[in-house]
C-alpha positions, 0 to 999 in steps of 0.5 A: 527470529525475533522481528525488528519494529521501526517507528517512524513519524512524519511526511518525509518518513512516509515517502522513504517508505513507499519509495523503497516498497514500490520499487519492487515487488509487493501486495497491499491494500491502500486509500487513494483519498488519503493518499491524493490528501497527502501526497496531492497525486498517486504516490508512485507518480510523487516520488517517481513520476507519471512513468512509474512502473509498480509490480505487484496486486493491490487492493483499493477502499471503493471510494470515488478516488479508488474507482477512477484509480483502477478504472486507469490503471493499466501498468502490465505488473501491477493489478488493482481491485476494489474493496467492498463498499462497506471495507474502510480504513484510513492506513495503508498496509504493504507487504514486501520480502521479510517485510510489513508496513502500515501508514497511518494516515493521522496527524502525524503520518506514522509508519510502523515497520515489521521485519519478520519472514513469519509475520509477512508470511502471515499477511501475505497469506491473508491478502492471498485469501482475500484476493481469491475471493474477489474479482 
């Protein structure tokens, strides 16, 4: 199978993304200060409001953002963790079905998307190794 790449730009972009990605089951990895810079909040309670229910695991850069995030969070389908302190990056990555997507958080909000069951497959195996060596 030939993967399918899509290319987005733009604020409006990233919020069609994480509004389809969050309302199903996912893994990935995000930056909460990036995210309250852009979105002024968590992204599930931008486009969903304080009563979303996320399903999946995540895990968090440990900065300040990212500890007070997972000290809070208490969804019963959704487990967050924290990164080692000295993993940083400024993107997020989501895995869902057949599919990855990176944001970037750059001036110009990217988002590049993969459709690619081996692809995903790929990164999904990579988060699952990475979760089995954290706690």
């Amino acid at each position: 199978d030939q993967p399918r790449v899509t290319l987005s730009k733009g604020f409006d972009a990233m919020k069609q993304s994480y509004r389809e990605i969050l309302s199903q089951e996912f893994v990935g990895a995000f930056n909460l200060e990036k995210v309250y810079e852009a979105f002024g909040k968590t992204i599930a309670e931008s486009l969903f409001g304080k009563a979303a229910e996320l399903k999946g695991r995540e895990f968090v850069i440990n900065n300040k953002a990212g500890k007070e995030y997972v000290k809070k969070q208490n969804s019963p389908h959704l487990e967050s963790r924290l990164l080692p302190k000295d993993i940083s990056f400024n993107s997020d990555i989501l895995v869902f079905r057949d599919t990855v997507v990176f944001f970037a958080y750059d001036d110009e909000k990217t988002v590049v998307r993969i459709e690619n069951q081996n692809i995903a497959d790929l990164l999904t195996s990579w988060f699952e190794m990475l979760w089995l060596t954290t706690k």
